[in-house]
Steps between C-alpha positions, in 0.01 A plus 500: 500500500505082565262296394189496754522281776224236522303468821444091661150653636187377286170804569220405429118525603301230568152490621435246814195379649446723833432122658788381392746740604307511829568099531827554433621745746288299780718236384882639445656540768503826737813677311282453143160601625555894450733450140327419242756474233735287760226273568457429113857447436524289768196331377661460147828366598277248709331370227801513238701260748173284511475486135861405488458208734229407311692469219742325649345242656285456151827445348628290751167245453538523200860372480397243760231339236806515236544105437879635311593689895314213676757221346816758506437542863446168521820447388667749689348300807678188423824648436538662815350182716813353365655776700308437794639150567871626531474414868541864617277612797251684435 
C-alpha cells in the first residue's frame, strides 16, 4: 500500500445569493452561463490576477515615492546620458 495520493481539487459548499449568481451568469460569457463551478473559478482566478496587479502597482508607487530609489535612479540616469552622447545613431 503507498501513501495516499493527495487530490489539487478544494470541495466545498458555499451558500450564494440567488441574485448574485443570477448577475453573474447574465454576465460570464455564453460557455460559463450553464457551469457553475467553471464560472467561479474563472471568477477567482480573475480576481487573484487583479489582486496581484494591485499589489504590484502598490509596490511600484511605493518605490516611486522612495527618495533612496528616486536618487539611485537618478544616478543611473546620468550615467547612461554619458552613453548617449557617444555619437552613435539612434
Amino acid at each position: 500500500m503507498g501513501t495516499p495520493r493527495v487530490s489539487n481539487t478544494v470541495r466545498r459548499s458555499v451558500a450564494l445569493a440567488r441574485s448574485l449568481v443570477r448577475d453573474a451568469a447574465k454576465a460570464a460569457p455564453p460557455e460559463l452561463r450553464k457551469n457553475l463551478n467553471r464560472l467561479i473559478t474563472v471568477a477567482l482566478r480573475e480576481y487573484v490576477e487583479r489582486r496581484r496587479q494591485a499589489e504590484f502597482r502598490a509596490a511600484m508607487e511605493a518605490m516611486a515615492a522612495d527618495p533612496a530609489i528616486r536618487a539611485e535612479c537618478a544616478a543611473i540616469d546620468a550615467a547612461f546620458r554619458v552613453a548617449e552622447r557617444d555619437g552613435l545613431p539612434g
